[in-house]
C-alpha positions as CSV (number, residue, x, y, z in Angstrom):
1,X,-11.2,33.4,3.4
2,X,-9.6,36.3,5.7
3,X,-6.8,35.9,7.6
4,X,-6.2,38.7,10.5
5,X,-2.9,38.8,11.9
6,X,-3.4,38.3,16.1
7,X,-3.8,40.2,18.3
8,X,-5.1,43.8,17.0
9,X,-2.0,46.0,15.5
10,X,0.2,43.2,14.6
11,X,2.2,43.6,11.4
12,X,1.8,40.8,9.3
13,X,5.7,39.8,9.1
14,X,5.7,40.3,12.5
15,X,2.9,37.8,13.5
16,X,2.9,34.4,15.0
17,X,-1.0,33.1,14.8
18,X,-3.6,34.7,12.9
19,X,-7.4,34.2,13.4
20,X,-9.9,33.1,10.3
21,X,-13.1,34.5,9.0
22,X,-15.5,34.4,6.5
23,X,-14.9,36.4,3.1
24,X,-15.2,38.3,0.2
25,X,-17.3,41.0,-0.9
26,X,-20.4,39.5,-1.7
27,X,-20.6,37.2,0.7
28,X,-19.9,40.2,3.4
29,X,-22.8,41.8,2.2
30,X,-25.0,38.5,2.3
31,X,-24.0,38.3,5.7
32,X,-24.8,42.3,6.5
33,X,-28.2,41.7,5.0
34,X,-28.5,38.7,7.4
35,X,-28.2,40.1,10.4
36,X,-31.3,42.1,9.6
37,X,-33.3,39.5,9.3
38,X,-33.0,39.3,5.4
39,X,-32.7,36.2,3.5
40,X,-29.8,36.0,0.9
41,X,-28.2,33.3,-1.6
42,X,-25.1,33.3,-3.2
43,X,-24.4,32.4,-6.6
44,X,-20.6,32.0,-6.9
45,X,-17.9,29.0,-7.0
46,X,-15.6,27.8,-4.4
47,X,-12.1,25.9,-4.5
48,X,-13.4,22.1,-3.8
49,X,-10.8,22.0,-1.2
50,X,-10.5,22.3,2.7
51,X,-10.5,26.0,2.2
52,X,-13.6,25.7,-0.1
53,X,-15.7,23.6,2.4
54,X,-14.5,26.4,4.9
55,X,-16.4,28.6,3.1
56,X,-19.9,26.5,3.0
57,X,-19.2,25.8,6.4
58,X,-19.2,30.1,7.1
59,X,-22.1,30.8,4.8
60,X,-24.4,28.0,6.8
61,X,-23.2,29.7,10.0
62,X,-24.5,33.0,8.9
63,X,-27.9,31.0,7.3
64,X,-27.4,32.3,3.7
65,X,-28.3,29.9,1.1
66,X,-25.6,28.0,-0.9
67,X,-27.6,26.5,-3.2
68,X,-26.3,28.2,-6.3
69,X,-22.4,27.7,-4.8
70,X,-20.3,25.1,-7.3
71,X,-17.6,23.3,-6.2
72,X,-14.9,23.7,-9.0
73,X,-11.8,21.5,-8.8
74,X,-8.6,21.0,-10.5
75,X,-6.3,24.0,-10.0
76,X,-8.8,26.6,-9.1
77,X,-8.5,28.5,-5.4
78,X,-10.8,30.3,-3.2
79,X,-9.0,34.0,-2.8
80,X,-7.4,34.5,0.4
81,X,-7.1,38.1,1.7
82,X,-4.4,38.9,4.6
83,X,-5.9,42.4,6.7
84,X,-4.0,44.0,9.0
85,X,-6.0,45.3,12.3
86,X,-4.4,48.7,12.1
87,X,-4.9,52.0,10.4
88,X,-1.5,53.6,10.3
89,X,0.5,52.2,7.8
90,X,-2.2,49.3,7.1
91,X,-1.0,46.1,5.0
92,X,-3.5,44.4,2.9
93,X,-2.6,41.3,0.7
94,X,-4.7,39.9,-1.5
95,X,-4.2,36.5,-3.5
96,X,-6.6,36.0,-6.7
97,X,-4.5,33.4,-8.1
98,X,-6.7,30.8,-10.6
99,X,-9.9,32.3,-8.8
100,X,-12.5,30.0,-8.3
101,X,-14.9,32.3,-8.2
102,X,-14.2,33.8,-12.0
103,X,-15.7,30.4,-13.4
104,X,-19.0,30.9,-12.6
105,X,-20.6,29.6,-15.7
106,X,-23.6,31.2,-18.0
107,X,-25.5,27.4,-16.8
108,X,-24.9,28.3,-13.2
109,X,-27.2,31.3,-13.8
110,X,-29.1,29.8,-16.1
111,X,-30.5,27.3,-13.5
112,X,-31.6,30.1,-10.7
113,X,-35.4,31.4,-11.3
114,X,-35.5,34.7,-10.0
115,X,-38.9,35.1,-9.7
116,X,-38.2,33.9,-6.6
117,X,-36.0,36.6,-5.4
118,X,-36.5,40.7,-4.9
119,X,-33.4,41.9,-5.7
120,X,-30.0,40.8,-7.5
121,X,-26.8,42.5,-6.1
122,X,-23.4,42.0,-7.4
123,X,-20.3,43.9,-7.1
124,X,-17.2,44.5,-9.8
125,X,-15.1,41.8,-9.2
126,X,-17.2,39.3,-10.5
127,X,-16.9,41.2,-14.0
128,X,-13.5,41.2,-14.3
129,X,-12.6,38.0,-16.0
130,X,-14.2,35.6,-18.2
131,X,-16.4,33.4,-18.1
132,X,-18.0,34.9,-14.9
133,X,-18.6,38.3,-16.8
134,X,-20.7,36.8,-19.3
135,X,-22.5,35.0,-16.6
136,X,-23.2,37.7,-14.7
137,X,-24.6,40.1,-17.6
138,X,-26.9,36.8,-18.2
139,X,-27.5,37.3,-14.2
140,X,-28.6,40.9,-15.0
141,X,-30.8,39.9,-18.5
142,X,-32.5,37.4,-15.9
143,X,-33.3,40.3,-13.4
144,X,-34.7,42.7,-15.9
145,X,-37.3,40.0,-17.3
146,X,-38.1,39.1,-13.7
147,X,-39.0,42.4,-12.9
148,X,-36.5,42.7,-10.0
149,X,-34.0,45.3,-9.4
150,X,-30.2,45.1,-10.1
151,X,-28.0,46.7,-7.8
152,X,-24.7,47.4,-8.1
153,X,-21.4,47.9,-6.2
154,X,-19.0,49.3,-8.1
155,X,-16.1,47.7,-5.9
156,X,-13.1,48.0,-8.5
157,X,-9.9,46.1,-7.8
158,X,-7.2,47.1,-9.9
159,X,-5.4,43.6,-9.4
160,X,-8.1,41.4,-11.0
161,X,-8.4,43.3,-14.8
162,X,-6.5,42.4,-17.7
163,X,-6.6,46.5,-18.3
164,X,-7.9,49.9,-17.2
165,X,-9.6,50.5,-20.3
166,X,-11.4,47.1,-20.0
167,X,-12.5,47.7,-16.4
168,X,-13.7,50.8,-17.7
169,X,-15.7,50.0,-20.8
170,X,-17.3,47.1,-18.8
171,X,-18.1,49.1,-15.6
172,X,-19.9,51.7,-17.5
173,X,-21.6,49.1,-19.5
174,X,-23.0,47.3,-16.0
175,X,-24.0,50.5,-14.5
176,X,-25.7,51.8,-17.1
177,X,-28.0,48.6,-16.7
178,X,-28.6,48.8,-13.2
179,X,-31.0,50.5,-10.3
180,X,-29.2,51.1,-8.2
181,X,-25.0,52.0,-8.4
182,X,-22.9,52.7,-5.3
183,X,-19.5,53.5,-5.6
184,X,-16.7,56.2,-3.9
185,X,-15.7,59.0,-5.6
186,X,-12.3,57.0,-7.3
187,X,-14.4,54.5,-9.2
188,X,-16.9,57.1,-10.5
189,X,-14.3,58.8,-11.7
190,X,-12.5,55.8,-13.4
191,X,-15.5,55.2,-15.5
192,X,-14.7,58.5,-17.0
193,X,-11.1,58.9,-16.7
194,X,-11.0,61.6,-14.6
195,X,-11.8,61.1,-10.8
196,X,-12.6,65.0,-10.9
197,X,-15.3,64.1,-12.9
198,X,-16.5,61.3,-10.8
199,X,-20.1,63.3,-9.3
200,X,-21.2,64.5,-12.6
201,X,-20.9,60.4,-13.7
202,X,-22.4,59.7,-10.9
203,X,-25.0,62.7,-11.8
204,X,-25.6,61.5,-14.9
205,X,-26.7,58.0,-14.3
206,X,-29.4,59.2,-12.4
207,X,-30.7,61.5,-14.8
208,X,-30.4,58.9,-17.6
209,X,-32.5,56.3,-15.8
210,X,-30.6,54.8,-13.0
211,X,-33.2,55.2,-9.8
212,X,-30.6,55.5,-6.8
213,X,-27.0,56.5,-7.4
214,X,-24.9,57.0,-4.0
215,X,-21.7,58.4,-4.7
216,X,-19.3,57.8,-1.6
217,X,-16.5,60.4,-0.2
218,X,-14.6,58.9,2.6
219,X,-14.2,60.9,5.2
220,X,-16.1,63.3,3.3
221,X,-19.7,61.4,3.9
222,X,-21.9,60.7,0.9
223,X,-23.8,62.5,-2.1
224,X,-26.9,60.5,-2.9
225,X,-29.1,61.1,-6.2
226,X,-32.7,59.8,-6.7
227,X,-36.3,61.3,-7.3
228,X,-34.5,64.0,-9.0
229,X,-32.6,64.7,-5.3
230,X,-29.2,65.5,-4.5
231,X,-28.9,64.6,-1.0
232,X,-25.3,65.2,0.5
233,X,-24.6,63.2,4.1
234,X,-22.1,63.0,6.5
235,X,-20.4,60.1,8.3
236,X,-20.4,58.6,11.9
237,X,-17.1,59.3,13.5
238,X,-15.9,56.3,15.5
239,X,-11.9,55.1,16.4
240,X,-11.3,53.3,13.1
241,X,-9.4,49.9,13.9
242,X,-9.0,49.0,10.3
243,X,-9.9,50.7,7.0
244,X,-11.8,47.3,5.5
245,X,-15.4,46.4,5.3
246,X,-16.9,50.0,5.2
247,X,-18.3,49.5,1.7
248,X,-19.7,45.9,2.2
249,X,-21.2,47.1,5.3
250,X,-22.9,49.9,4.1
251,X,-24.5,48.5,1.3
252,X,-26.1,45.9,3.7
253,X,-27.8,47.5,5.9
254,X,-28.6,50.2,3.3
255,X,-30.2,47.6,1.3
256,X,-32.3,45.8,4.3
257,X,-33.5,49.5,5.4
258,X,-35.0,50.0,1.4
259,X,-36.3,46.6,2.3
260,X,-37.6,47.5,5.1
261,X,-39.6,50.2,3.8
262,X,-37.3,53.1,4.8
263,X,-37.0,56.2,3.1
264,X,-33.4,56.5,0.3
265,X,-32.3,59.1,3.0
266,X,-32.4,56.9,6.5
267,X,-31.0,53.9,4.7
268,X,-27.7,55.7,3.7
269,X,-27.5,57.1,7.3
270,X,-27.7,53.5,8.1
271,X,-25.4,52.2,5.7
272,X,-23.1,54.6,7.6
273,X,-23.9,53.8,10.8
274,X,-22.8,50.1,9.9
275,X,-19.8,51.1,8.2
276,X,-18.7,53.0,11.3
277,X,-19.4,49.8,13.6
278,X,-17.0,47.5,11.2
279,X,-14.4,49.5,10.8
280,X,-14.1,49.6,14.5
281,X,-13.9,46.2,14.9
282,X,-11.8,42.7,13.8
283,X,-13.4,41.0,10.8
284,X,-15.8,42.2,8.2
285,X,-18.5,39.0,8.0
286,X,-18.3,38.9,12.0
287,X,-18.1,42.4,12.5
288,X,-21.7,42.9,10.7
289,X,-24.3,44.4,12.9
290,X,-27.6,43.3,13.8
291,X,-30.3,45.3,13.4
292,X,-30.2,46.2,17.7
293,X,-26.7,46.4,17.5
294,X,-27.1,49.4,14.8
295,X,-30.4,50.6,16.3
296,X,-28.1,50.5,19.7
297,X,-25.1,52.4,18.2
298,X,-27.7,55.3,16.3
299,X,-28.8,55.9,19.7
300,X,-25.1,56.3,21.6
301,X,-23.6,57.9,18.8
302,X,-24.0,61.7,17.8
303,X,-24.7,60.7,14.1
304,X,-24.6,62.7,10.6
305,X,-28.6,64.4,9.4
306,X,-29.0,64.8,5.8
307,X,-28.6,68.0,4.8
């Protein structure tokens, strides 16, 4: 659940009513894929609370499939992030307190046939803590026999590891596994201890099987490796109202373009089309474009080429 102090550019200790919305990484990027016609389920577990059936309530307004959600009860709470709708001197608070989501279960994977499915996409957080780690490197054994692709956002969060060195060893484990890895240029480098040696990790998965590898720069656009490419893009420049839900937007709409039969190049400079619409706007989940509202903004908006 996020709360966004109201209206736009109020501090947080300065604010008096706050509006609600859906989220969470993965359920951000169910909702991107969503608005491009894509159908998504989440596998995850929520508080079973008011805050909990908040959630369910969000993910059927946004038509992905909850299915594979568990209610998990005793002291257990969904996360709740508080996100400023400012740049300058922007206040993010996060509370991961007894996540609910970190007992997702080995059985709660177990049960999901993903035959059924074309792709499995999960981000770092859900690796972080026990016994949802385990459960989602059963998720990724799944995939592989299934035949489907496992894609991976790096998404590392300092606040939810036990250690450094365990996010690390772990991290580099997942990726190693996966198709596709997308990260900025801080978490490549934390695999290897040395963010100046982030692109060559980055470089190296893809020459060691993974098929698309997008290493992200900020400001700085994108570096993208796959079919023995190295494809270096550049960013849509908009009036940034918050510096969340760039990376969960991206990898939305970059995934529905690859669905959509778009070459590796178009889909990034859509994933960054996308990012450049929510970061202009309140919200991450609502902020998601559809495919006319990105298809809109491409066409207004004197955009990045690949270079």
């Amino acid at each position: 659940m996020d709360f966004y102090p109201d209206p736009p550019g109020t501090r947080t200790e300065d604010a008096t009513q706050f509006v609600s919305h859906l989220g969470g990484s993965s359920a951000n990027i169910c909702v991107a894929i969503s608005q491009h016609g894509g159908r998504t389920a989440l596998v995850t577990r929520v508080s079973d609370d008011s805050i909990g059936r908040f959630c369910l309530n969000q993910l059927a307004h946004y038509k992905i499939d909850a299915e594979f959600v568990r209610n998990e009860g005793g002291e257990a709470r969904n996360s709740l992030a508080i996100v400023e709708s400012r740049v300058e001197d922007h206040q993010s608070v996060i509370y991961r307190n007894g996540a609910a989501d970190f007992e997702m279960t080995f059985d709660d994977v177990d049960a999901i046939d993903f035959s059924n499915y074309s792709a499995l996409i999960t981000t770092g957080t859900v690796f972080a803590a026990e016994p949802s780690r385990s459960a989602a490197f059963h998720g990724f054994d799944k995939a592989k026999a299934a035949g489907i692709p496992i894609i991976f956002d790096v998404d590392y969060r300092p606040y939810s590891w036990p250690s450094a060195q365990v996010a690390s060893d772990v991290y580099s484990r997942a990726a190693a596994m996966c198709d596709v890895v997308i990260g900025n240029d801080d978490e490549f480098g934390f695999m290897v201890g040395d963010k100046a040696q982030g692109l060559n990790k980055a470089r190296e998965l893809a020459e060691t099987g993974t098929s698309i590898v997008v290493y992200k720069m900020g400001e700085n656009g994108a570096v993208t490796f796959y079919d023995s490419k190295e494809v270096a893009t550049g960013i849509y420049k908009v009036e940034a109202l918050k510096p969340t839900g760039a990376g969960d937007a991206f990898m939305g709409s970059f995934i529905a373009a690859l669905l959509g039969d778009m070459d590796v190049e178009q889909a990034v400079l859509r994933g960054s089309a996308a990012a450049a619409i929510v970061v202009s706007k309140v919200g991450c989940a609502p902020a998601m474009p559809t495919t006319q509202q990105l298809e809109d903004f491409i066409a207004s908006h004197t955009g990045p080429s690949a270079k």
